[in-house]
N, C-alpha and C positions, 0 to 999 in steps of 0.2 A: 855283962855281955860276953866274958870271956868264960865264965862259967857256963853260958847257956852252949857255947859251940864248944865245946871239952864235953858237957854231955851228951850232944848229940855224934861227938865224933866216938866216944865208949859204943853208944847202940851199935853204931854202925859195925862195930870192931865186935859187939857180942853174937853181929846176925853173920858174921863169918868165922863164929868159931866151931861152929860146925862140921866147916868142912876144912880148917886147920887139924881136926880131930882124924878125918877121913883119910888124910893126907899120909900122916905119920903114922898109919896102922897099916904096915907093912906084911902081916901076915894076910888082912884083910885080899892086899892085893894081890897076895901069891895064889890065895883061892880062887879070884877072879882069873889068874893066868890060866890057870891048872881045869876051869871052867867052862876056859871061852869057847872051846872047842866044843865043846855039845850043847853048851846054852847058846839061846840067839842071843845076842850082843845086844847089851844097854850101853845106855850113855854113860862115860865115864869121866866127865865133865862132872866137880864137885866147887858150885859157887851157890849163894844166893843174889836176889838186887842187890845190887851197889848205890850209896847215898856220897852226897858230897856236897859240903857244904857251900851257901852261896856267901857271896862278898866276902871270902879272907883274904886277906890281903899279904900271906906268904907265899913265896914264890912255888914250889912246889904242894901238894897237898896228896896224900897218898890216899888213895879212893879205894881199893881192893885188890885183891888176887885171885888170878886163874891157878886153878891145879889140877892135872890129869893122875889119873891111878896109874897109869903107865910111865908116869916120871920117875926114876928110880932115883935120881939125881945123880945121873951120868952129864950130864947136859948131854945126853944125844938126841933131845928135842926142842924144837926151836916153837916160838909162843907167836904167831899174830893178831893183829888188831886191824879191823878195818867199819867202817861206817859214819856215823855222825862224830864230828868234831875228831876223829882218830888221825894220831899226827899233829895237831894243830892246836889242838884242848886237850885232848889224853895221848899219855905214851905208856908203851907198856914194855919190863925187863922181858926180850926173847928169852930168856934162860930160867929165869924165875918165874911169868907169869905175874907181874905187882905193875899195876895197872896207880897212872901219876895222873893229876889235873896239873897242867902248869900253867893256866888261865885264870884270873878269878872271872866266876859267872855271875850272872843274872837271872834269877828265878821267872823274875817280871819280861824277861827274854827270851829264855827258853824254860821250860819247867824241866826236860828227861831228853835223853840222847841215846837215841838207840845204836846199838855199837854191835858185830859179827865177832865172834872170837875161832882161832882153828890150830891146831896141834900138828907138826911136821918132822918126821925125822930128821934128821940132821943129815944121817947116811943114804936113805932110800928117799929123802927126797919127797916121800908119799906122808899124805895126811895119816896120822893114827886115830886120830878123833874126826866124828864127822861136824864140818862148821855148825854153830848155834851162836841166837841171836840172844844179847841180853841188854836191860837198861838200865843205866845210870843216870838216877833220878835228884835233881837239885834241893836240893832242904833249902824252906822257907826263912828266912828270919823278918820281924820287923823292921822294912828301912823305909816302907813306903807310911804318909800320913794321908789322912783321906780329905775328900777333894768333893767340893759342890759343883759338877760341871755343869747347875743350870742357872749359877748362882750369878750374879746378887739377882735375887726378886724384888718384882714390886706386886700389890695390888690393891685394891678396894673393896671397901664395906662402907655399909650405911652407921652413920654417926648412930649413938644411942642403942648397939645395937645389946643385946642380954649378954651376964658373963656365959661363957663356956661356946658361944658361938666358933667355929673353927674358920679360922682367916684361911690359914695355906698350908701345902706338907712341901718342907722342905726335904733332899734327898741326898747323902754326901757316900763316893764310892771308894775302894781301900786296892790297893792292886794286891797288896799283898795276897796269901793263901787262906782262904775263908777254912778250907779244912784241916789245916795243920794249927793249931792253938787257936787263944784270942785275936793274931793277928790283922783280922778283918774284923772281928764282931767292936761295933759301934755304938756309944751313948752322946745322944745330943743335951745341950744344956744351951740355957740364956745368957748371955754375956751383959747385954743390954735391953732392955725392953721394958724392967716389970717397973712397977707390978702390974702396967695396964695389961701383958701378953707372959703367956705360957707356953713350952714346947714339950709332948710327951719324948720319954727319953727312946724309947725303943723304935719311933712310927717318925718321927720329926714333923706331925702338927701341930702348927700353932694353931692356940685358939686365945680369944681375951679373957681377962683375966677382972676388968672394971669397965664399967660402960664409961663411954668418952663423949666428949660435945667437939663438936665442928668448929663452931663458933669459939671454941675455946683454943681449940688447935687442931688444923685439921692436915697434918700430917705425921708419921713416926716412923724412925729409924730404929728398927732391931737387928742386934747381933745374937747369930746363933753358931752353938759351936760343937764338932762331931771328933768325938776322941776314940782311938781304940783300944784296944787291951781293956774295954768293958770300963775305960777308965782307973783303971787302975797303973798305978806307978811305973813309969816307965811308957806308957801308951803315948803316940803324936797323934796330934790333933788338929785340925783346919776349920777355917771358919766361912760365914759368908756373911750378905746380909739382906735384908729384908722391908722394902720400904713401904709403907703401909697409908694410905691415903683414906678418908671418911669423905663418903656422900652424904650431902645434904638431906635430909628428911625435913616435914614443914613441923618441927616442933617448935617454930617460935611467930606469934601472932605481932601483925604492926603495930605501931604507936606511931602516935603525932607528935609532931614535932612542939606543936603548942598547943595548951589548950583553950585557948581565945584567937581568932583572927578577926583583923579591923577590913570592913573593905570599903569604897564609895564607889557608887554609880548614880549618872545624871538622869534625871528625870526623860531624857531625849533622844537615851539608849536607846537603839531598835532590839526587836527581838534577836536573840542568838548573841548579844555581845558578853562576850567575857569579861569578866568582874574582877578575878583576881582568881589566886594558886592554893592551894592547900597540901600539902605533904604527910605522908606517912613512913616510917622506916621499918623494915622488918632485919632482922640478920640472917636469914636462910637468902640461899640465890636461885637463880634460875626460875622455873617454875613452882618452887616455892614462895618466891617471894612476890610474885602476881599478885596487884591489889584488883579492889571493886571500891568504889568513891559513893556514895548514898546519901537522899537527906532522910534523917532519921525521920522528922513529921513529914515528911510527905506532901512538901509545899510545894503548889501550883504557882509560884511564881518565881524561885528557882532552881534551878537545875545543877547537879554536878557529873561530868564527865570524866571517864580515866583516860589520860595518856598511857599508851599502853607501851611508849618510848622509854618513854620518862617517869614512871610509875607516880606522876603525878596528876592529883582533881581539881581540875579546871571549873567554879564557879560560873555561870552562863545566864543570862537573862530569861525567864521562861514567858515573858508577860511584859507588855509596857507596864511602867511605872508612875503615878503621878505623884507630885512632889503634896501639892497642895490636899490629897488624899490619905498618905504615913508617908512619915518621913524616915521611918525608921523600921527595919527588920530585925531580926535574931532567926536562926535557925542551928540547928543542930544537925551534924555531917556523920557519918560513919563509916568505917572502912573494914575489910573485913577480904582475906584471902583467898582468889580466886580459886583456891585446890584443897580441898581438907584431905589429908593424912587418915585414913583409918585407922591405924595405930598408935593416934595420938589422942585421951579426949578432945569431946569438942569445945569446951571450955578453953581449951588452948587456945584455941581458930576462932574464939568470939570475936568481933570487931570491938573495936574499943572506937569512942565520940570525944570531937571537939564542937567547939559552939560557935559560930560566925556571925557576927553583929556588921550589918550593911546600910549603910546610909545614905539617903535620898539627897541628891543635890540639885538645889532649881533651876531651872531652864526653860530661856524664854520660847512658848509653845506658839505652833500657831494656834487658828481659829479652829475649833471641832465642833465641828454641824451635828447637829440631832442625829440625824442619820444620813447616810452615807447614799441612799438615792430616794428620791421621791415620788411616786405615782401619781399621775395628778388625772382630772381630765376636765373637757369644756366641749359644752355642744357647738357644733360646725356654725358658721353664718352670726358666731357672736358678735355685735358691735365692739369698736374700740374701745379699749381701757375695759372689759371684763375683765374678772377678777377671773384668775387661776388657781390660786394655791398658794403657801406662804412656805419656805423655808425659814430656820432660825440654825446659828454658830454663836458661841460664843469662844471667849478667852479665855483658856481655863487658867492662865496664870494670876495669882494674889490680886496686879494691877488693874485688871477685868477694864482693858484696852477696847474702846466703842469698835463695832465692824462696820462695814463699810461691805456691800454686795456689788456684784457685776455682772453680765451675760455674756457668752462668749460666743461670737461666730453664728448667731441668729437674731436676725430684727424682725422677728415677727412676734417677741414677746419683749418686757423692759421691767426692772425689780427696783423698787426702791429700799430706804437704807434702813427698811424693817421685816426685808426678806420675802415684800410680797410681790405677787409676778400679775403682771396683764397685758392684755394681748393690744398689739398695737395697730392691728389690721382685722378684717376678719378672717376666719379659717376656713378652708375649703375639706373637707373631708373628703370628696373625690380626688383631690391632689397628693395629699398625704392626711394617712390617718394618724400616724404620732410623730411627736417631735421631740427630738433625744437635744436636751441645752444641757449647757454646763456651767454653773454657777459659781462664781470665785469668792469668796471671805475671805477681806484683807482689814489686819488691823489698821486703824489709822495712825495708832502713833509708833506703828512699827510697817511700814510697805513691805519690807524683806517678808512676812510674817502672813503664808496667804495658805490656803487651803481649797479642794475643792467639792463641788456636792453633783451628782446627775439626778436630772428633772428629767421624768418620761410624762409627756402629757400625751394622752389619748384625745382624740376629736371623734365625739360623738354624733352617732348618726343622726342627722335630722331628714325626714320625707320632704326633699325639695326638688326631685327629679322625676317628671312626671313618665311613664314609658314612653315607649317609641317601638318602630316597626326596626329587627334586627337590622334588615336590610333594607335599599330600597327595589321594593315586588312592581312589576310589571307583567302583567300574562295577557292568555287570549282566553277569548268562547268561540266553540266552532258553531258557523251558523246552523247546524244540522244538531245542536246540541240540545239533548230531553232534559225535562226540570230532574233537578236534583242530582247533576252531575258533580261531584267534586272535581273545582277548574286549580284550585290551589293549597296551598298550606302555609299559614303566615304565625310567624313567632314575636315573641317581643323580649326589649331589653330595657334593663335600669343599672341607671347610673350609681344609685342610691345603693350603698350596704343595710343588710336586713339581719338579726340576730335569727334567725327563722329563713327558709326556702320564699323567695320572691314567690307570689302566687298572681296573674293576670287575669284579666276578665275581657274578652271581646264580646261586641257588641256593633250594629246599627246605630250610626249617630242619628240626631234627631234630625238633621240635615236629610238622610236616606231615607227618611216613612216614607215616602212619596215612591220610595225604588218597589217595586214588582219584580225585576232581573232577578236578584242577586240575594242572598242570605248568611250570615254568618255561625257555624257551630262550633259552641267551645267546646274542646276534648280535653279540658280539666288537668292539662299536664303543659301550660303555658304555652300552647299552640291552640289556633282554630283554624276550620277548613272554610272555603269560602265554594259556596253551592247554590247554580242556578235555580230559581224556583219559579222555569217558564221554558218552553220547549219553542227553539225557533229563533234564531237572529239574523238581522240581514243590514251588511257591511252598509249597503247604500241610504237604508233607513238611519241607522245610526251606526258607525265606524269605532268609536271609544266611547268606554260606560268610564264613569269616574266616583269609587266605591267610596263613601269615607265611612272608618272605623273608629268605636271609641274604643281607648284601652285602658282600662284600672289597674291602679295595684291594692296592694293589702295593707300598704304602708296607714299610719297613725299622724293627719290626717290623710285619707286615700286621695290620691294622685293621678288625674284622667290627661290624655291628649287622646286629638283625633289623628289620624294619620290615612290618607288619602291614596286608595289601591287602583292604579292606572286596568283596564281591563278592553281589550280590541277583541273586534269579531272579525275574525279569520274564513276564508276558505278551506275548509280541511280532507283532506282523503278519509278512503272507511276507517284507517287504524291513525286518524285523529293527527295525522301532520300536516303541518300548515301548505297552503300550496299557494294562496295572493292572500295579500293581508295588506293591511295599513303600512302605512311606512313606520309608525310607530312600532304597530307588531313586531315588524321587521326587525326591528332594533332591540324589543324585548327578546325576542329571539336567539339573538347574537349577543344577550349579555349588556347590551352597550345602551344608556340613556342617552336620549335625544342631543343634552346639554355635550355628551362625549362625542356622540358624532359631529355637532357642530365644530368641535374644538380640533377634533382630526382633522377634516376638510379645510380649517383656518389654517392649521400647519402645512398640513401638503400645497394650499395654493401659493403661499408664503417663498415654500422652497422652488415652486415651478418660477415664481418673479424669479425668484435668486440665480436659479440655471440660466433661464432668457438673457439678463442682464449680465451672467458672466459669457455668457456666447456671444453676446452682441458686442462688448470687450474685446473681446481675442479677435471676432469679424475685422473689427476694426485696425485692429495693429501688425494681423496678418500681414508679411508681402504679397504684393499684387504677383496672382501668377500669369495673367493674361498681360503681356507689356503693352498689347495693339490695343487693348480696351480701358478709357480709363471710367469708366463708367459702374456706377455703385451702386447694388441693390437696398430697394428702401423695403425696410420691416413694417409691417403690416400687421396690426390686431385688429382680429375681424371679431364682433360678436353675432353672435345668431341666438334667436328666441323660437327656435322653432324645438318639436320634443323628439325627433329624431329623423331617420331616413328610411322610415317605412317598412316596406316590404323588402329592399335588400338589407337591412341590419336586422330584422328576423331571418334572411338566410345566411347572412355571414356570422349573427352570435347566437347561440342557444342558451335561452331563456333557462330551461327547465333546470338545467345548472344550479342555477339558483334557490331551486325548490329544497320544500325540508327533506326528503326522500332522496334514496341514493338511486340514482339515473344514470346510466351509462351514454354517455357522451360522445353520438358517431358524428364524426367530421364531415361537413358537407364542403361542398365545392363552389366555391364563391362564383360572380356571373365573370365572365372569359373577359379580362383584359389582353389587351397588346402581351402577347408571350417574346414575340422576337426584338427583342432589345441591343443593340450593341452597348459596349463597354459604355457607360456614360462617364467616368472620368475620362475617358480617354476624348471620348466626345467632348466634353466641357472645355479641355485643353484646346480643342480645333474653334469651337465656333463660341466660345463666351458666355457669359450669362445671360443667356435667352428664356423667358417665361419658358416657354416650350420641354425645356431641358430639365428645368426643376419638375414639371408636372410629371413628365416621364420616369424622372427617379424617384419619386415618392411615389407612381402607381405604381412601378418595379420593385420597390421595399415592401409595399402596401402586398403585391402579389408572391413574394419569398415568403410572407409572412402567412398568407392565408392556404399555402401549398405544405410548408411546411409540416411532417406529421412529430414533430418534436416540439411545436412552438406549445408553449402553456395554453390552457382551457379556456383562458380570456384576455381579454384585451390588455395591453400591456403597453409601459411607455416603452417609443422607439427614439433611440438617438442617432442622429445623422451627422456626421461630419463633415459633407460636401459643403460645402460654403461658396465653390468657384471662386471666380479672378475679382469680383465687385460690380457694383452696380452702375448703368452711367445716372439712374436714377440719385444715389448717393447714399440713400438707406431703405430700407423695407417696415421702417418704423409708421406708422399712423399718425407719429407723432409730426413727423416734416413729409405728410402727405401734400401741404401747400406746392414745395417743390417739386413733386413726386408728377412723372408723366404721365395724365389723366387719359393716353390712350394705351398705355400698357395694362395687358389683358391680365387677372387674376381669377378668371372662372376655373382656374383649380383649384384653388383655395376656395372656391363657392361651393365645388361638388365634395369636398372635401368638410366641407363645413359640419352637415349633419352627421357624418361619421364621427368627427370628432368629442362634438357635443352629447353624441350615445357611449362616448367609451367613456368619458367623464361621469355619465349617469350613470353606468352599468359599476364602473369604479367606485363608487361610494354606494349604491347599490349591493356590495358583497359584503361591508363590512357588516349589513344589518339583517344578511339572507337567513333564514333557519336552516342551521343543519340538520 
C-alpha cells in the first residue's frame, strides 16, 4: 500500500517538473521582460493539474506549486489562494507559491476542487498575473469493497427445470473510480450453491447447473460473491445471497394407498348411500395434485365420486342391491390426475388401479309386488263379487314370509290373501269412471314389513242410459200458422259415454200416427226441427197438442225413450208474437213450467199469511190511542169467486202490458173518487175507528196511487200503517165474526173485493206473459 502512493506521489512530482524547469531559466525570463512591451502579453503562470492523494493519513501532504516568470525571488510578490476547500483543505506559501492539503480527503466525497490562483506585488499592491482557475484532482485508491444494494434475492423456477436455465442476475456496485486501475472492475463467484447453480463471472447470472426435484427439496440458499481488483490479490470483496424456491410441476402420478379395499353394504341401502373411502397420494401440490376417482369396468351398480376437499373417492350405491341375488362384488377403481403436464410424458399421468371387493349384507325386505301399479278394468253395472284383477308380492327375503293384502280407503272393491280384487257393490260409470285404490302387502310374520301397489281400474261403458230431451221444450203454433213452418228445435242428451260422437235419431212415436199437426226432421247433427204439416189452428178447438218423440241412440244395444213436447196455439201478430195464449203458453213464454209457477204462488201466498199475522201481533199489543174508545176492530177475510171488476179494472190496468210486443204504456185516468180529503190521521184521532174512515183511507191511497205518474206499470202490494185506536168489535178477523157486530157496515171491503182479486190475477199473470 505504501508502495502504491510513493508511486503515485513520483507522477505527480514528474508532471510538475516542467515547470520547475521554466522556473529556473532565468535568461528565458529576461527575454520575456525585454519582450513584453511589443508582444501582447501571455500568461505567465507555469503549472500543470495538481493530484493529491486520497486517505493519507499524514498531517500535511504537499500537493504542488505556483510559479510566475516574474518572481525573481525578491519576495516582492505575494501568492493567493481562493476557491474550493482554499484555507480549510489547501494552504498555500504566499512567498513561494507550494500549495499544502492539511486534510485527508475522500475521493468517494469529492473527486477535484477547483481552486483560483493570483499574483500581487507586494509594493504596488496590483496583480502582476491575471487570476486563473486550476483543479486539484483527488487520486483514487482502493478503500471501497463492492456492495449488492438489491441484495439478498429470492426467487422461483419450476422444479425439473433443464441445466443452463438462468434463475437471476445478480448486481454488486464499487464506489471506487471505475477509471483509474481495477479499482471497480468486478468478478463474481459461488460461495455456496453448487453444483446445482452457477454464476458467470463478468454478468452475475445464475443459471442451474443439475435439474432438481421438489419433492426432494424444494428450496435453496446460494451465496454469491463480487471481488475487485479482477480478483486478484489485494481486491475486497462483498457478498449476498440468493434464495431460490422450485415450483411444483405434475411430474409425479398418484398411487393408492392399498391395493385391496374390503367394504360391506346391506342389502337395504337406498340408492346414493355411501359404502366406504378410497385414497390416493400424489406428492406434487396444488393443482397438480387434483385426483379423478373411476370404476375401471364401468359398473352399473357402483359409483365413485371425488371429494374435491379431501382428494378422496367416496364409493356410493349406484343400484339397490339384493342380497338373495350376489352377495358379493369386486370392482376395479382408478385414479388418475385431473391436469396433465405437457412436458411430462403421459405415461407419468397414467392412473394407476386398486380392486374393491364389496359384500352384501341380508336385510330383512319388505314385500315387492310384481309391479308397481296396475291397470285393471270392469264393465259398469257389474254384480257383487265380480272379479277385477289380481295383484301378487312376494318376500324376496330366503325366509319367503306368507303375505297378507289389504285395501285402503275404498269399499267399493275387497282382496283376498291371494291378491285378488272384486267388487263389492256395482259400479256406476256415470259416477266415476276410475277408481285410483291402494293396495298394502304386509308380511305376516313380520307387520313392521309392508309395502304398497296402485290399482287404476277403469269402469267400462255399458248402453244403460237411454236419451232424453236436453231440456225440458215447451213452445207455441200461431193459429194463422201454414204447414210446414218450423215452430222448434229440440236436441238430446245421454248420460252414457260413447268411444265414438253420440249419434241420435228422432222420430214420431207410434203413440203420434194418428197426429196430422205436427212432424218431426232430423238434421243429422243431434238436433231435429219440429214442423207443422197443416195450415190453420184454433185455440178454442184445441188449446195444447201434446207431441211425443222417439229418441235413439247408436249405443250397442241402441237405447230409445219417448219424450213428450208440450206445444199451445197462440194468438199471434203478423211478425209471429204471441198476443192471448193459453195460460200454459203463457208460461212457455216466460221460461217458467206450470210445476214453477205453482210453487211461486205457494211461496208468495205463504209470506202474505206471514205479514197478516205479524200485523195482527203488533194490532194487538199496540197502545190504545183513542182512550174514549175502547172498542176493537175485528179482522175480516173476505173471499170472492168472482173473475174480476169489469169494465173499471180494463180502465184502471192495461192489459196490452202484458203482451209479447213492446207497447207503450199511456196512463189513463181512473173514474173520479172523492178528491177533497182531510188529514185522515188526524181525523182518526177525533172521531175513532169508524167503518167510514177506513173506507175513505183506502179510497185515498187507492187514488195517490192511481194519479201517481211514478207509480210502477202495475199493480203492486200497498202497505198501510194506519191501524187506529181499536175496535169496540175486538177484532176484524172472520175468525170471531160470532162476536163481531152484525150491523157494522163492510161494503168497502165488497167494492174493493174484485179489485183485489184482479191484482192478484194480473200478479201471477206477469210471471208467465211473453216478452
Amino acid at each position: 500500500m505504501n508502495c502504491y502512493v510513493s508511486l503515485q506521489f513520483l507522477l505527480g512530482l514528474a508532471q510538475l517538473y516542467p515547470c520547475h524547469t521554466d522556473m529556473t531559466n532565468s535568461k528565458m525570463h529576461e527575454m520575456n521582460q525585454s519582450l513584453r512591451s511589443h508582444l501582447r502579453a501571455k500568461r505567465s503562470w507555469v503549472w500543470n493539474r495538481f493530484f493529491v492523494q486520497e486517505e493519507l493519513t499524514v498531517t500535511e501532504q504537499h500537493v504542488g506549486r505556483l510559479k510566475s516568470n516574474l518572481d525573481e525571488g525578491d519576495e516582492s510578490l505575494l501568492y493567493l489562494l481562493s476557491g474550493d476547500g482554499a484555507g480549510s483543505i489547501f494552504t498555500i506559501n504566499n512567498r513561494t507559491g507550494d500549495i499544502t492539503a492539511i486534510k485527508k480527503l475522500d475521493r468517494e466525497e469529492k473527486a477535484y476542487y477547483k481552486l483560483r490562483a493570483q499574483v500581487i506585488n507586494i509594493y504596488t499592491g496590483k496583480p502582476v498575473e491575471p487570476e486563473s482557475e486550476f483543479v486539484i484532482k483527488v487520486l483514487d485508491i482502493n478503500d471501497n469493497k463492492p456492495e449488492f444494494l438489491d441484495g439478498p434475492y429470492e426467487t422461483t423456477i419450476p422444479e425439473m427445470s433443464p441445466e443452463g436455465t438462468s434463475v437471476i442476475q445478480v448486481t454488486a456496485t464499487d464506489n471506487d473510480d471505475p477509471s483509474h486501475g481495477n479499482n471497480a472492475r468486478l468478478i463474481y463467484t459461488i460461495l455456496r450453491g453448487r453444483p446445482y447453480f452457477s454464476v458467470e463471472p463478468t454478468t452475475g447470472i445464475l443459471r442451474i447447473s443439475s435439474q432438481m426435484d421438489r419433492e426432494a427439496k424444494d428450496q435453496y440458499l446460494v451465496v454469491v460473491q463480487a471481488t475487485d481488483m479482477l480478483g486478484l490479490p489485494g481486491g475486497l470483496s462483498g457478498t449476498t445471497t440468493v434464495t431460490i424456491n422450485l415450483s411444483d410441476v405434475n411430474d409425479n402420478r398418484p398411487i393408492f394407498q392399498l391395493g385391496l379395499y374390503h367394504m360391506n353394504v346391506s342389502e337395504s341401502a337406498p340408492v346414493g348411500t355411501s359404502i366406504g373411502i378410497i385414497m390416493a397420494e400424489d406428492s406434487d401440490i396444488g393443482e397438480n395434485a387434483k385426483m379423478n376417482y373411476s370404476i375401471e369396468d364401468g359398473s352399473y351398480i357402483f359409483d365413485i365420486i371425488t371429494n374435491n376437499e379431501t382428494q378422496e373417492g367416496i364409493v356410493v350405491l349406484k343400484k339397490k342391491l339384493d342380497y338373495e341375488v350376489q352377495r358379493q362384488y369386486s370392482i376395479r377403481a382408478k385414479v388418475t390426475n385431473s391436469f396433465i403436464d405437457k412436458n411430462f410424458p403421459k405415461d407419468e399421468n397414467s392412473g394407476q388401479t386398486t380392486v374393491i371387493k364389496i359384500r352384501v349384507e341380508d336385510a330383512d325386505e319388505p314385500p315387492i309386488f310384481s309391479h308397481l301399479e296396475y291397470p285393471m278394468e270392469i264393465a259398469e253395472e257389474s254384480p257383487y263379487g265380480s272379479y277385477v284383477g289380481t295383484v301378487f308380492a312376494r318376500d324376496p327375503d330366503i325366509t319367503n314370509s306368507p303375505i297378507r293384502y289389504s285395501i285402503v280407503g275404498c269399499s267399493l272393491f275387497s282382496i283376498d290373501d291371494n291378491g285378488t280384487i272384486i267388487t263389492t257393490e256395482p259400479l256406476d260409470r256415470e259416477i266415476a269412471i276410475w277408481h285410483n285404490i291402494t293396495v298394502i302387502a304386509t308380511e305376516k310374520n313380520n307387520s313392521q314389513q309392508v309395502s304398497e301397489a296402485h290399482v287404476h281400474v277403469q269402469v267400462l261403458n255399458v248402453n244403460d242410459h237411454a236419451p232424453e230431451f236436453f231440456q225440458y221444450y215447451e213452445t207455441y203454433v200461431c193459429e194463422k200458422a201454414n204447414a210446414g213452418e218450423l215452430i222448434q228445435i229440440i236436441s238430446a242428451v245421454d248420460r252414457d259415454a260413447s268411444a265414438e260422437d253420440h249419434l241420435f235419431y228422432f222420430n214420431l212415436s207410434t203413440e203420434a200416427t194418428t197426429n196430422l199437426s205436427f212432424t218431426v226432421r232430423n238434421n243429422q247433427d243431434n238436433t231435429a226441427g219440429i214442423l207443422t204439416t197443416r195450415s190453420g189452428f184454433s185455440r178454442q178447438e184445441q188449446p195444447v197438442f201434446y207431441l211425443p218423440i222417439l229418441i235413439a241412440d247408436n249405443g250397442i244395444p241402441p237405447l230409445t225413450s219417448t219424450n213428450t213436447l208440450t206445444i199451445h196455439a197462440c194468438d199471434c201478430d203478423e211478425r209471429g208474437g204471441t198476443q192471448s195464449c193459453t195460460y200454459g203458453a203463457l208460461t212457455f213464454s216466460m221460461g217458467f213450467s206450470t210445476e214453477g209457477l205453482i210453487a211461486i204462488l205457494a211461496c208468495m201466498l205463504i209470506i202474505l199469511v206471514f205479514v197478516f199475522m205479524i200485523l195482527g201481533l203488533k194490532q194487538r199489543q199496540k197502545q190504545d190511542l183513542f182512550l174514549e174508545k175502547g172498542e176493537e176492530f175485528r179482522e175480516n177475510i173476505v173471499r170472492y169467486d168472482d173473475e174480476g171488476g169489469g169494465e173499471e179494472d180494463t180502465e184502471a190496468f192495461d192489459i196490452a202490458a202484458l203482451r209479447a210486443r213492446t207497447v207503450i204504456r199511456a196512463r189513463k185516468t181512473r173514474k173520479n173518487i172523492t178528491t177533497e180529503i182531510r188529514s185522515l190521521y188526524r181525523q182518526s184521532l177525533q172521531v175513532g175507528p169508524d167503518s167510514a174512515v177506513f173506507k175513505e183511507f183506502i179510497l185515498a191511497k187507492l187514488e195517490e196511487a192511481n194519479t201517481d205518474p211514478c207509480a210502477p206499470p202495475f199493480d203492486s202490494l200497498q202497505t198501510y200503517a194506519f191501524e187506529g185506536t181499536g175496535s169496540l168489535a175486538g177484532s176484524l178477523s172472520s175468525l170471531e165474526s160470532s162476536i163481531s157486530d152484525p150491523d157494522q157496515n163492510f161494503d168497502y171491503l165488497t167494492e174493493l173485493g174484485p179489485r183485489f182479486k184482479k191484482l192478484a190475477s194480473i200478479y201471477g199473470s206477469r210471471f208467465h206473459a211473453k216478452n
